[in-house]
N, CA and C atoms as an extended XYZ file, in Angstrom:
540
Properties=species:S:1:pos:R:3:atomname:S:1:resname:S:1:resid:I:1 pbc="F F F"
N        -3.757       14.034      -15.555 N   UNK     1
C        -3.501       13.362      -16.815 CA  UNK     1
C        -3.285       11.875      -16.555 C   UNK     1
N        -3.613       10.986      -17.168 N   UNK     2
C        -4.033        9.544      -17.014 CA  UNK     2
C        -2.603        9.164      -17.873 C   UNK     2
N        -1.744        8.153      -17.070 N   UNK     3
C        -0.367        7.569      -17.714 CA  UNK     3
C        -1.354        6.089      -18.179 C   UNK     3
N        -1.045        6.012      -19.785 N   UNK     4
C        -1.941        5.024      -20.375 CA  UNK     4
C        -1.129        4.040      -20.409 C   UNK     4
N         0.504        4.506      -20.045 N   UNK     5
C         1.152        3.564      -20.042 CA  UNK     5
C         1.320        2.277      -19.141 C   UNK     5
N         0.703        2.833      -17.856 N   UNK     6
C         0.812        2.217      -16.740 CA  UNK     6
C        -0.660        0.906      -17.044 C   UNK     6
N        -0.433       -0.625      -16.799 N   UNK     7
C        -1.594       -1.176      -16.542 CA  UNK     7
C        -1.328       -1.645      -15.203 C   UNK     7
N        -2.589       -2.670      -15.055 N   UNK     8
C        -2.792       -3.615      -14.173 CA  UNK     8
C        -2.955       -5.148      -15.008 C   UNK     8
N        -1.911       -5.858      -13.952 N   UNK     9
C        -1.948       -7.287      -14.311 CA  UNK     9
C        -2.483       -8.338      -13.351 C   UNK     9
N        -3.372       -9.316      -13.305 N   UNK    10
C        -3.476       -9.977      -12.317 CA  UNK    10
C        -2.135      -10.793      -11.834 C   UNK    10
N        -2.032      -10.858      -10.666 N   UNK    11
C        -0.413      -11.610       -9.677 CA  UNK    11
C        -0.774      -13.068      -10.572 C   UNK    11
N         0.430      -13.677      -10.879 N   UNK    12
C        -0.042      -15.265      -11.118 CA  UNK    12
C         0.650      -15.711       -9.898 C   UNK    12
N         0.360      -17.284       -9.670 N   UNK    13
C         1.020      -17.490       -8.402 CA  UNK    13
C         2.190      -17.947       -9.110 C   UNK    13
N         2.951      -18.103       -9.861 N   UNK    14
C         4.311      -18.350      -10.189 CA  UNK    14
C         5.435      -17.033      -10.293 C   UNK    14
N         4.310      -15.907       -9.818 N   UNK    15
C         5.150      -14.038       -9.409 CA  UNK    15
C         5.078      -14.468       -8.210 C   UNK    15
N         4.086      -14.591       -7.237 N   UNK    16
C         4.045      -14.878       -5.848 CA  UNK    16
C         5.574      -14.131       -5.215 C   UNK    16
N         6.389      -14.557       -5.139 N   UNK    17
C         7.792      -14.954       -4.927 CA  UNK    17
C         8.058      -13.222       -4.755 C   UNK    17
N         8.599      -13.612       -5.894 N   UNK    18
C         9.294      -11.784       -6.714 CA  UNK    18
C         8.243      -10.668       -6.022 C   UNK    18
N         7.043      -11.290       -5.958 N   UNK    19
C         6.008       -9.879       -5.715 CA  UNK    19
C         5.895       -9.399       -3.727 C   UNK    19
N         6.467      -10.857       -3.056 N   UNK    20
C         6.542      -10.022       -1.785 CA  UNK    20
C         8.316       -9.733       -1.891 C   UNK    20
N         8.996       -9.898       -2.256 N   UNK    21
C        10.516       -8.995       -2.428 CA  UNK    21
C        10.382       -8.023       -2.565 C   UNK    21
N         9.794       -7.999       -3.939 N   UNK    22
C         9.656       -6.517       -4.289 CA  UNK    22
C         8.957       -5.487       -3.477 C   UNK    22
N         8.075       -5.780       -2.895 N   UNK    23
C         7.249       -5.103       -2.205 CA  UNK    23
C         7.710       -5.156       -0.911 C   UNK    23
N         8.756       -5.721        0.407 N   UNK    24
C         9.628       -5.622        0.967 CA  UNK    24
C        10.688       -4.850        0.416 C   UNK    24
N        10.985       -4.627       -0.619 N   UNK    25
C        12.095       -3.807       -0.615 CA  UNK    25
C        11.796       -2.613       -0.841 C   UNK    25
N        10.481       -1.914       -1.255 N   UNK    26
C        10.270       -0.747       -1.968 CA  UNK    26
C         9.720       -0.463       -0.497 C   UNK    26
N         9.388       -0.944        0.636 N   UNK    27
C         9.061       -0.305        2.052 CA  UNK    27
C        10.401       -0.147        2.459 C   UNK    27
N        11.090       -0.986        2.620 N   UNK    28
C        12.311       -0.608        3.018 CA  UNK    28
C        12.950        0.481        2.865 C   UNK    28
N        13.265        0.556        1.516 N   UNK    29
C        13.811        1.725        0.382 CA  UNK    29
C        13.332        3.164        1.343 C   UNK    29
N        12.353        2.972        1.362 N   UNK    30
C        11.274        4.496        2.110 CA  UNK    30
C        12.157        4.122        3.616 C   UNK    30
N        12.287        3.785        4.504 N   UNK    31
C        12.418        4.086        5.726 CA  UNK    31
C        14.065        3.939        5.405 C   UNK    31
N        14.562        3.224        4.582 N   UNK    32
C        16.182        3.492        4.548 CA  UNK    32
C        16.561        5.056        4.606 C   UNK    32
N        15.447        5.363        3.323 N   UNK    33
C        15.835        7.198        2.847 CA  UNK    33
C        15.333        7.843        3.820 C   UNK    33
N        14.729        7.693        4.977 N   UNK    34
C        14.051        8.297        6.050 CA  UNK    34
C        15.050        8.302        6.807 C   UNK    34
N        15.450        7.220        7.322 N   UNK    35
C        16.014        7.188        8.889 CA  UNK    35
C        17.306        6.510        8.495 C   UNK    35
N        17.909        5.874        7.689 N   UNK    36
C        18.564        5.521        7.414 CA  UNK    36
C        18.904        4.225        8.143 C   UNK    36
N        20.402        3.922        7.499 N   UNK    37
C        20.695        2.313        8.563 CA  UNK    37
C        20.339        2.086       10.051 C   UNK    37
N        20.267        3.718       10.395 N   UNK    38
C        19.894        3.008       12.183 CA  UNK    38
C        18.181        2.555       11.964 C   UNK    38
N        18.157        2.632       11.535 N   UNK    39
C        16.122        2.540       11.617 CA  UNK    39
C        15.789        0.962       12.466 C   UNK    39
N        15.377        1.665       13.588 N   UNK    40
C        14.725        0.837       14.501 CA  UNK    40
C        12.877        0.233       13.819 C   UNK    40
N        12.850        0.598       13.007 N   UNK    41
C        11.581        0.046       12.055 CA  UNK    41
C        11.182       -1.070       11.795 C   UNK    41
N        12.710       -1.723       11.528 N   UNK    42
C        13.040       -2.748       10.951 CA  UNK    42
C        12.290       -3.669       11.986 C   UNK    42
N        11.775       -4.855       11.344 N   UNK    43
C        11.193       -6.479       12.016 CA  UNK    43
C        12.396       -7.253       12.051 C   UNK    43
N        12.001       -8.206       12.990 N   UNK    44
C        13.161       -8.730       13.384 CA  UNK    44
C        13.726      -10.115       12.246 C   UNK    44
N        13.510       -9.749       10.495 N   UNK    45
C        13.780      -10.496        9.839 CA  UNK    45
C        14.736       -8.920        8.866 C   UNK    45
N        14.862       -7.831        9.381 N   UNK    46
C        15.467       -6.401        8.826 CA  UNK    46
C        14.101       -6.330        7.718 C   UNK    46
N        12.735       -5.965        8.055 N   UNK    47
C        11.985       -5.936        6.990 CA  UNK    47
C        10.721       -4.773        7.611 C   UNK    47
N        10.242       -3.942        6.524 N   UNK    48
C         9.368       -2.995        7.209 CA  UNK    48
C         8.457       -3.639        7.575 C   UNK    48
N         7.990       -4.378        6.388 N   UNK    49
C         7.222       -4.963        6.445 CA  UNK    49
C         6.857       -6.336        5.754 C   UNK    49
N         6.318       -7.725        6.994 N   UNK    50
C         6.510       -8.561        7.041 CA  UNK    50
C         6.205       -9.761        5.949 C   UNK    50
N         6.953      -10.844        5.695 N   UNK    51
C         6.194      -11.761        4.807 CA  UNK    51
C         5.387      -12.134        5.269 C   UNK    51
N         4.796      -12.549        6.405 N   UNK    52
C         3.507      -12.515        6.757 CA  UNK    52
C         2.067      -11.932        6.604 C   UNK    52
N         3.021      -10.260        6.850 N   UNK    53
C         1.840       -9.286        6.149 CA  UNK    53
C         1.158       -9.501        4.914 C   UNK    53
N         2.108       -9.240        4.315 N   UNK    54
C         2.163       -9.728        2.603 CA  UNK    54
C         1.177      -10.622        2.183 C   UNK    54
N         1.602      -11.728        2.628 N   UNK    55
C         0.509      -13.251        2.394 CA  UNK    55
C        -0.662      -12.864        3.164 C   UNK    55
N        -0.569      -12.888        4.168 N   UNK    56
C        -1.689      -12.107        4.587 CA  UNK    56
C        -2.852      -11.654        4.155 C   UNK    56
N        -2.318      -10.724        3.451 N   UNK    57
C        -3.112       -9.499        2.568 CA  UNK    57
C        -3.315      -10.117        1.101 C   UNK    57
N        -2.252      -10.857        0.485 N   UNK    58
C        -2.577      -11.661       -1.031 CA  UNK    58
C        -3.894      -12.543       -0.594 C   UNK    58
N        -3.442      -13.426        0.226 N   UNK    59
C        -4.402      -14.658        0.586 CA  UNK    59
C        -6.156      -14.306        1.119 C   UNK    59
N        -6.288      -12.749        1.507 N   UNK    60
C        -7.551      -12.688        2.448 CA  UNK    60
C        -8.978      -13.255        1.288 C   UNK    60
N        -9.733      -13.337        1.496 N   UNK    61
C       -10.951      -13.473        0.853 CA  UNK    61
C       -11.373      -12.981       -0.076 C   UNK    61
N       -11.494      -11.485        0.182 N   UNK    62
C       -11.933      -10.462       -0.516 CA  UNK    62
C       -10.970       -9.405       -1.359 C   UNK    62
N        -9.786      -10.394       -1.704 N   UNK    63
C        -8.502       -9.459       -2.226 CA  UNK    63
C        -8.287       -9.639       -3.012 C   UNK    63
N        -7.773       -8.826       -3.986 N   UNK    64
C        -7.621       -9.146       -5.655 CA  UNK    64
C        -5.905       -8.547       -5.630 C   UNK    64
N        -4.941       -8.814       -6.473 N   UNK    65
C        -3.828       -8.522       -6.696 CA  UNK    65
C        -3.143       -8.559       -7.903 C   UNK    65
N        -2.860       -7.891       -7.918 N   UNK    66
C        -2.191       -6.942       -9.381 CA  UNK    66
C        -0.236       -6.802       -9.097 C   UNK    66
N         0.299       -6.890      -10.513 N   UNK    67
C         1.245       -6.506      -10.553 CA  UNK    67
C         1.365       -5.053      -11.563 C   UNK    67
N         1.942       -4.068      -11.985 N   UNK    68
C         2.325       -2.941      -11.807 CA  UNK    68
C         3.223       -3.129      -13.102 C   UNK    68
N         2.351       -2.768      -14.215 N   UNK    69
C         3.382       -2.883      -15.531 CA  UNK    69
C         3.638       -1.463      -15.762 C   UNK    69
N         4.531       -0.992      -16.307 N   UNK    70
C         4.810        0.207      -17.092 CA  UNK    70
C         6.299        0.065      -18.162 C   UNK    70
N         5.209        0.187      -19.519 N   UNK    71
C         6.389        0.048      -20.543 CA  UNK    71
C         6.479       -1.644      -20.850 C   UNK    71
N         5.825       -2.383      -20.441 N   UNK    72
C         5.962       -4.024      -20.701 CA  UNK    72
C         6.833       -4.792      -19.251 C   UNK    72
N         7.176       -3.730      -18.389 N   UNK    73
C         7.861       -4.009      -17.397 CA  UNK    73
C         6.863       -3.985      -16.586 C   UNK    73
N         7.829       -4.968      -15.152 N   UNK    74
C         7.106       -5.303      -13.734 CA  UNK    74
C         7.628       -4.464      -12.980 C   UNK    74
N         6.605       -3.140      -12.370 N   UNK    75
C         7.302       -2.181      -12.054 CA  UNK    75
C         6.834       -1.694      -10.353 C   UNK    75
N         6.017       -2.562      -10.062 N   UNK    76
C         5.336       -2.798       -8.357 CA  UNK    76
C         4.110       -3.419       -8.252 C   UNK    76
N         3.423       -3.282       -7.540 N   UNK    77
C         2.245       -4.141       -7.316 CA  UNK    77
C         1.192       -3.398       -5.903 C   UNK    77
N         0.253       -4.138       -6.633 N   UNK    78
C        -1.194       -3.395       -5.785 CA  UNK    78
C        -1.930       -4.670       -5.088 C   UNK    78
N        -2.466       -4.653       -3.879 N   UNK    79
C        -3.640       -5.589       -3.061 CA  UNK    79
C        -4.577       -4.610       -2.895 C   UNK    79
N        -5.713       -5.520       -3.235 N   UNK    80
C        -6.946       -4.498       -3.120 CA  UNK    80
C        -7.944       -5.625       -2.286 C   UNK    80
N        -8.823       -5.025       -1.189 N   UNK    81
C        -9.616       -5.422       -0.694 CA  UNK    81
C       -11.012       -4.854       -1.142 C   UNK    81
N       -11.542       -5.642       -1.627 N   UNK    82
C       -13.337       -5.541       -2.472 CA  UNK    82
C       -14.498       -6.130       -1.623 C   UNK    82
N       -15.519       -5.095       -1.104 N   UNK    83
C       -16.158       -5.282       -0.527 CA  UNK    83
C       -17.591       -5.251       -1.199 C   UNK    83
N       -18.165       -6.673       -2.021 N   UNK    84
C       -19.081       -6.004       -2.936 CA  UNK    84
C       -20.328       -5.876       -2.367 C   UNK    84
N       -20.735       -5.715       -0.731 N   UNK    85
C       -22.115       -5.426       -0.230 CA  UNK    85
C       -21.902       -3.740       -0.067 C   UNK    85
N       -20.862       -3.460        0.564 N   UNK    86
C       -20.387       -2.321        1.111 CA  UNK    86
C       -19.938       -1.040        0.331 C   UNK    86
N       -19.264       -1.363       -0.970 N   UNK    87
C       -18.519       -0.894       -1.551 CA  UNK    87
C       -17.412        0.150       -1.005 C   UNK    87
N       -17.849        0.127        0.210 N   UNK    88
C       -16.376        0.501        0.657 CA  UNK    88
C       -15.099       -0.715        0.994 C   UNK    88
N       -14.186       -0.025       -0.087 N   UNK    89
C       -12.994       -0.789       -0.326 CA  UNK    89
C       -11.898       -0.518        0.129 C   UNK    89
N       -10.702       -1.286        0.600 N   UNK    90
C        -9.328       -0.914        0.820 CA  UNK    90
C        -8.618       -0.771        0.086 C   UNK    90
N        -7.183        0.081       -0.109 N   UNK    91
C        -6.298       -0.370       -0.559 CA  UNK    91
C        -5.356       -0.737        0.780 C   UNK    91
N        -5.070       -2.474        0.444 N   UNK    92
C        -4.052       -2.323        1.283 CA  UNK    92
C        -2.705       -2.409        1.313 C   UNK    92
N        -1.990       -2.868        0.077 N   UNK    93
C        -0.767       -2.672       -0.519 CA  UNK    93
C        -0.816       -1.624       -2.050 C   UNK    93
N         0.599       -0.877       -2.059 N   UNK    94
C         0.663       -0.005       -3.513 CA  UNK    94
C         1.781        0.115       -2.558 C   UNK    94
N         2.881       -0.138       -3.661 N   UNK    95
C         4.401        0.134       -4.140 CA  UNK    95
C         5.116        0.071       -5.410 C   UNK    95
N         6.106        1.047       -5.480 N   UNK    96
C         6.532        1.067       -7.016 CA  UNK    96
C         7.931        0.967       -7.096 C   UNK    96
N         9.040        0.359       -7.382 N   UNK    97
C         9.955       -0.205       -7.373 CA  UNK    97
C        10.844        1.116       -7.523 C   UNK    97
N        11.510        0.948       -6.200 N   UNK    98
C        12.312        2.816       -6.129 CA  UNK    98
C        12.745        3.308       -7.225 C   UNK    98
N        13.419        2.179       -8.241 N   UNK    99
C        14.199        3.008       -9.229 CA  UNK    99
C        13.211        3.470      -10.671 C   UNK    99
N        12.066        3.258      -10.141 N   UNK   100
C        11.024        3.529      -11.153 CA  UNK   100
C        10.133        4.948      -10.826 C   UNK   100
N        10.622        5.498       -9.275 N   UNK   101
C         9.633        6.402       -8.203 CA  UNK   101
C         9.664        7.924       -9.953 C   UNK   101
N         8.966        8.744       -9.215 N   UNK   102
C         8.974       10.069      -10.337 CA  UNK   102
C         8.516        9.810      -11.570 C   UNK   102
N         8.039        9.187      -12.027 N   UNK   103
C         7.643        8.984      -13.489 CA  UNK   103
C         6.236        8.909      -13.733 C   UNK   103
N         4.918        8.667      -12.639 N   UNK   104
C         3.741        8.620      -12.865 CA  UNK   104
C         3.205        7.443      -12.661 C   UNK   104
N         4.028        6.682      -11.841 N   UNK   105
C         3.253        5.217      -12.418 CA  UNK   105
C         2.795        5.011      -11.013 C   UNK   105
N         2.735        5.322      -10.216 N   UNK   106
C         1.633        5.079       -8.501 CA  UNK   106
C         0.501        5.357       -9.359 C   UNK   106
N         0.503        7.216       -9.526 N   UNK   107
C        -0.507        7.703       -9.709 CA  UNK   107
C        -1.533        6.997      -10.929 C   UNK   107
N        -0.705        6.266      -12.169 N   UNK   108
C        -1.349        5.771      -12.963 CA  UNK   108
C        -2.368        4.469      -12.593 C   UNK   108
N        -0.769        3.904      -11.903 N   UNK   109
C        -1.598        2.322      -11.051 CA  UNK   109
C        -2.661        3.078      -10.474 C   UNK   109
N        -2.710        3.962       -9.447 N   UNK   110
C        -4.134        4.436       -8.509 CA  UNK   110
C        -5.180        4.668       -9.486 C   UNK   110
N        -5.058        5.434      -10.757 N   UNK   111
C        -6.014        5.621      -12.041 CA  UNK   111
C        -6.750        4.231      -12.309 C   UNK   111
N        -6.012        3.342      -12.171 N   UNK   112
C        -6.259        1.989      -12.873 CA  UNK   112
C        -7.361        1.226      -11.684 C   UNK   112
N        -6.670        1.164      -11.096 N   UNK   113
C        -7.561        0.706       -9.499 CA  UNK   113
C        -8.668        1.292       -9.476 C   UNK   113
N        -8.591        2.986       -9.836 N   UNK   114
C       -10.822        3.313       -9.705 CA  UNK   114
C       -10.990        2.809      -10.855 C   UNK   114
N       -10.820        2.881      -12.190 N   UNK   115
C       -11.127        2.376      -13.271 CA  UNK   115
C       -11.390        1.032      -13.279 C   UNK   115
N       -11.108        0.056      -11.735 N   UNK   116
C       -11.595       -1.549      -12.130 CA  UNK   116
C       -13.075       -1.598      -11.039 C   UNK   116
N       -12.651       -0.397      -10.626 N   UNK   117
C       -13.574       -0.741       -9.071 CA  UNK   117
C       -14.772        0.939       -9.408 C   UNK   117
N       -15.271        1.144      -10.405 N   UNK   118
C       -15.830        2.122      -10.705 CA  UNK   118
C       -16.906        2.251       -9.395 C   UNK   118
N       -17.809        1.079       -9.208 N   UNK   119
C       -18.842        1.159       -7.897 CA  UNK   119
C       -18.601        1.358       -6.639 C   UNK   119
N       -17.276        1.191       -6.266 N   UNK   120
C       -16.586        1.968       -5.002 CA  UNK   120
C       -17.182        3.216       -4.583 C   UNK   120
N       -17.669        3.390       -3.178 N   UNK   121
C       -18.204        4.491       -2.860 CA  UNK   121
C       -17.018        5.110       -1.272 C   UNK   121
N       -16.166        4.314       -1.041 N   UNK   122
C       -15.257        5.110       -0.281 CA  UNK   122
C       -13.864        3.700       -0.254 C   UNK   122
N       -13.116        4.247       -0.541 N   UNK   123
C       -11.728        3.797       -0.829 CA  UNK   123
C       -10.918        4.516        0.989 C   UNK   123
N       -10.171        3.345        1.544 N   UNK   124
C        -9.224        3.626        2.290 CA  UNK   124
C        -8.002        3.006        2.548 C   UNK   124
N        -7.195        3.695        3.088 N   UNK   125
C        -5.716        3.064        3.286 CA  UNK   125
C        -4.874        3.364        4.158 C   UNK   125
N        -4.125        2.715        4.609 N   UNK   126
C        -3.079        3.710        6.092 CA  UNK   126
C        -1.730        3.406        5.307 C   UNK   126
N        -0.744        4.471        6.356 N   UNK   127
C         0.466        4.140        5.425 CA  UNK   127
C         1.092        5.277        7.271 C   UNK   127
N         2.407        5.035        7.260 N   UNK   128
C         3.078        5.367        8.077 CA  UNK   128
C         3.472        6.694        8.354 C   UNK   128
N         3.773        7.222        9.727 N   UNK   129
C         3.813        8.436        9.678 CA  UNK   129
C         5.051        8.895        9.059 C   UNK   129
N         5.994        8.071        8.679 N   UNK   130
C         7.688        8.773        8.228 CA  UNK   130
C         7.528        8.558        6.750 C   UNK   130
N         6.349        7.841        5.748 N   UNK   131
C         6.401        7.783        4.730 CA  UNK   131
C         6.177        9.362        3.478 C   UNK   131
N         6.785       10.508        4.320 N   UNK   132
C         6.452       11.590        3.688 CA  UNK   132
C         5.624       11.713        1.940 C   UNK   132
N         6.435       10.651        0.963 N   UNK   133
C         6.041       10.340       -0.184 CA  UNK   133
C         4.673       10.068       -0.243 C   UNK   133
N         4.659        8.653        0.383 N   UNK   134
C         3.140        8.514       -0.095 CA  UNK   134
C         2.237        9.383        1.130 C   UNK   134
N         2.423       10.287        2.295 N   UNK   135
C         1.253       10.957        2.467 CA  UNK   135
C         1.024       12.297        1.499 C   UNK   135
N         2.142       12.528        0.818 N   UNK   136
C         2.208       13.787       -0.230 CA  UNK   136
C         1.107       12.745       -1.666 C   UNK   136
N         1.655       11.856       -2.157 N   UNK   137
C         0.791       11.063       -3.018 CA  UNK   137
C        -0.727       10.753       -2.557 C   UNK   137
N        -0.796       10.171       -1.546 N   UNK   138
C        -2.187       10.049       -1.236 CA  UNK   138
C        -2.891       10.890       -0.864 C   UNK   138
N        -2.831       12.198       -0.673 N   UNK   139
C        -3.097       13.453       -0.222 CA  UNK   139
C        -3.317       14.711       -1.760 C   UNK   139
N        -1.872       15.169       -1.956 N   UNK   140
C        -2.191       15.804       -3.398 CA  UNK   140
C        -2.438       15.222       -4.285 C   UNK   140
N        -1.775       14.341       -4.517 N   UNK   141
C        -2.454       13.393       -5.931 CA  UNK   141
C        -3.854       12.870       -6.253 C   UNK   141
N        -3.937       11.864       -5.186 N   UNK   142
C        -5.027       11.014       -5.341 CA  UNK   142
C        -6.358       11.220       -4.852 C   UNK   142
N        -6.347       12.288       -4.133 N   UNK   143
C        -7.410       13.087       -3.494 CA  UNK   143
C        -8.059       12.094       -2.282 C   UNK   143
N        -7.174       11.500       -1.353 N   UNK   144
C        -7.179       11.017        0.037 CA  UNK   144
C        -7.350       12.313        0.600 C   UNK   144
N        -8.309       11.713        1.792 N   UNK   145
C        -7.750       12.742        3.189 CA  UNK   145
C        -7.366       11.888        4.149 C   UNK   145
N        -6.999       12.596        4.800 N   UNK   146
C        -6.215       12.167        6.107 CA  UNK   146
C        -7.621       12.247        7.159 C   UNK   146
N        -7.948       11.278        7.705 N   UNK   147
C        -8.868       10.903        9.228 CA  UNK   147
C        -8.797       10.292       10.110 C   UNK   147
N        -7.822        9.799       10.165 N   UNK   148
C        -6.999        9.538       11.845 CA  UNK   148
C        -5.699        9.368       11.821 C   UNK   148
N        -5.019        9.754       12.997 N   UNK   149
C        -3.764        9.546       12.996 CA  UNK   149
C        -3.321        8.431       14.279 C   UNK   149
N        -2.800        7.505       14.090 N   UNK   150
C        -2.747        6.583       15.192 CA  UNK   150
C        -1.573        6.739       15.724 C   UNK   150
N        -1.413        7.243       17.212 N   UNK   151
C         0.105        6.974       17.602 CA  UNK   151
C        -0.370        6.798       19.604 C   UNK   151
N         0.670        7.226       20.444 N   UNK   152
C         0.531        6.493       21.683 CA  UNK   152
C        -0.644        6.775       22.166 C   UNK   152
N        -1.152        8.428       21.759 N   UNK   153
C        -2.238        8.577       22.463 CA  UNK   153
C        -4.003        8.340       21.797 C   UNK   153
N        -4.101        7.565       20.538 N   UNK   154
C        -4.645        7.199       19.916 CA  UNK   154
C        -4.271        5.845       19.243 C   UNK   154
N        -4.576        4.930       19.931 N   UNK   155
C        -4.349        3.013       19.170 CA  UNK   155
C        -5.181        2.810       17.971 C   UNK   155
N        -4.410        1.963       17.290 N   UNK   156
C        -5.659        1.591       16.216 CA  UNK   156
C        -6.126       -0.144       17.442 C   UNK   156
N        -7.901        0.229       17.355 N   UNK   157
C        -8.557       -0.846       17.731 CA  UNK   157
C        -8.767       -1.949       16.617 C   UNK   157
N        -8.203       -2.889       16.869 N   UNK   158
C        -8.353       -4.354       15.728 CA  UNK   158
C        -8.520       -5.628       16.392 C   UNK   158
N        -8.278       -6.413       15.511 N   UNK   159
C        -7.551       -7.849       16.493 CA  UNK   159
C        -6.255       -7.546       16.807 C   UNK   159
N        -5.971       -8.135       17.928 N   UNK   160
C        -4.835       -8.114       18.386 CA  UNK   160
C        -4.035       -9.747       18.006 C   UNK   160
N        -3.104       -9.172       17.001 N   UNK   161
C        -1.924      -10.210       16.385 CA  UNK   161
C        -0.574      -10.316       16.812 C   UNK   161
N        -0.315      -11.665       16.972 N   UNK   162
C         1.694      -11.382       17.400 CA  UNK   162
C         2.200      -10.297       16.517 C   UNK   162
N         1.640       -9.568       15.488 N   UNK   163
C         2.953       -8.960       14.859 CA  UNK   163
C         1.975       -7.557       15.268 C   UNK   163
N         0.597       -7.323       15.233 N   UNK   164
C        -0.037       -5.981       15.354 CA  UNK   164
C        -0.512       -6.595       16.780 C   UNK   164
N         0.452       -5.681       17.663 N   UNK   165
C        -0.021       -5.775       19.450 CA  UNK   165
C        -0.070       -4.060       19.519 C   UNK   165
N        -0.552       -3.136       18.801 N   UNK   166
C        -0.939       -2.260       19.367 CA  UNK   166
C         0.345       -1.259       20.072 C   UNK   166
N         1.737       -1.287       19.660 N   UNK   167
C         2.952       -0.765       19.682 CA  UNK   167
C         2.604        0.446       19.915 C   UNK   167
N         2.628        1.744       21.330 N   UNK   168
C         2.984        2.502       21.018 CA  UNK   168
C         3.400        3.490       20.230 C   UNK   168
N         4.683        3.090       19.572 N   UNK   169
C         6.208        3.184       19.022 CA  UNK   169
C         5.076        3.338       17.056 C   UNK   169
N         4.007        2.325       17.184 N   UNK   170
C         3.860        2.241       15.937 CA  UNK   170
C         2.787        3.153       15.499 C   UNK   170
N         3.168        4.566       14.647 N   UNK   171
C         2.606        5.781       14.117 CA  UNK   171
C         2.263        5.462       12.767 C   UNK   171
N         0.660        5.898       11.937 N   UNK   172
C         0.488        5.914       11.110 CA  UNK   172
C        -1.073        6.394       11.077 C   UNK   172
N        -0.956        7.374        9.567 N   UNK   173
C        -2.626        7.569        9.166 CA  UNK   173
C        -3.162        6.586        8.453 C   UNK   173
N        -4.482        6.967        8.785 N   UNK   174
C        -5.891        6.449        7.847 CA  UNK   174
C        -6.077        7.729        7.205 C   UNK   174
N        -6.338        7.130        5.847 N   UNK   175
C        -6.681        7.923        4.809 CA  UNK   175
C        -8.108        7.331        4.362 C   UNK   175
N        -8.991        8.079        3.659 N   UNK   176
C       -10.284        8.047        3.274 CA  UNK   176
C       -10.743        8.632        1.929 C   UNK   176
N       -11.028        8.175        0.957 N   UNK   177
C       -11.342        8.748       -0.527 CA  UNK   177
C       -12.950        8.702       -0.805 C   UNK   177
N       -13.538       10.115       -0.553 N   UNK   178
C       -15.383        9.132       -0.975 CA  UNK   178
C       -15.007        9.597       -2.276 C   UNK   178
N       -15.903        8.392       -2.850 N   UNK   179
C       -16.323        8.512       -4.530 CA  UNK   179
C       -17.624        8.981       -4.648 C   UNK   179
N       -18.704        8.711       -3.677 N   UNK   180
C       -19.846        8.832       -4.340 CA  UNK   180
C       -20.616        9.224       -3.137 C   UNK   180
């Protein structure tokens, strides 16, 4: 069932701000309820994940960004990577502001996201191995599968960045959606 309530807004850069908080805190939130205060997760600014990342991912080329209304409210936010030779696309940010979690609005935002990107022929995304939520969301819900799992005895191969050096320690799937 499609939440009609839920849209998509384009980020203005005067959200900028509010939109990597928010989205630092709703990773957080997840590994707080995981592992709690000891969580060795944490970056060395106490953050899952980095303002760097963040900008990162707003700023790349091929990225479009959305904030996460439901009800007239700002209720999380989406980065999407658009590949229009390929049409295989990323998602590489989706978070929903904890005290908003249970109500439909990932799943709606995710509704909204194929609905902008209809020519998408494979959608992917990684997300962490302790994030039980979203591999239950990206899995039953959204009709992801799971196709790799990266941990010591499997690296993810990339560039190698001061903040992604290929950690051991750092566990997470790739997920894969074909559309077409």
């Amino acid at each position: 069932m499609k939440n009609e309530k839920v849209t998509l807004v384009p980020l203005m850069s005067e959200d900028r701000e509010q939109f990597i908080t928010d989205n630092q805190w709703a990773f957080k939130y997840g590994a707080l309820m995981e592992f709690g205060k000891r969580d060795d997760h944490l970056d060395s600014d106490g953050e899952i994940i980095s303002r760097k990342t963040i900008e990162r991912s707003i700023d790349a080329q091929n990225s479009e960004t959305y904030r996460i209304m439901f009800e007239g409210r700002v209720v999380g936010g989406v980065v999407l990577m658009i590949d229009k030779k390929t049409h295989h696309n990323h998602l590489d940010l989706l978070f929903v502001a904890p005290e908003e979690h249970g109500k439909g609005i990932g799943y709606g935002a995710w509704q909204a996201v194929e609905a902008l990107h209809p020519e998408t022929e494979v959608w992917e995304t990684f997300t962490p191995y302790f994030e039980k939520r979203n591999i239950h969301f990206y899995i039953n819900k959204c009709g992801f599968h799971a196709v790799e799992f990266f941990c010591e005895h499997h690296l993810f191969k990339s560039e190698q960045t001061e903040e992604n050096n290929n950690d051991p320690s750092d566990t997470f799937f790739r997920f894969e959606k074909v559309m077409k």
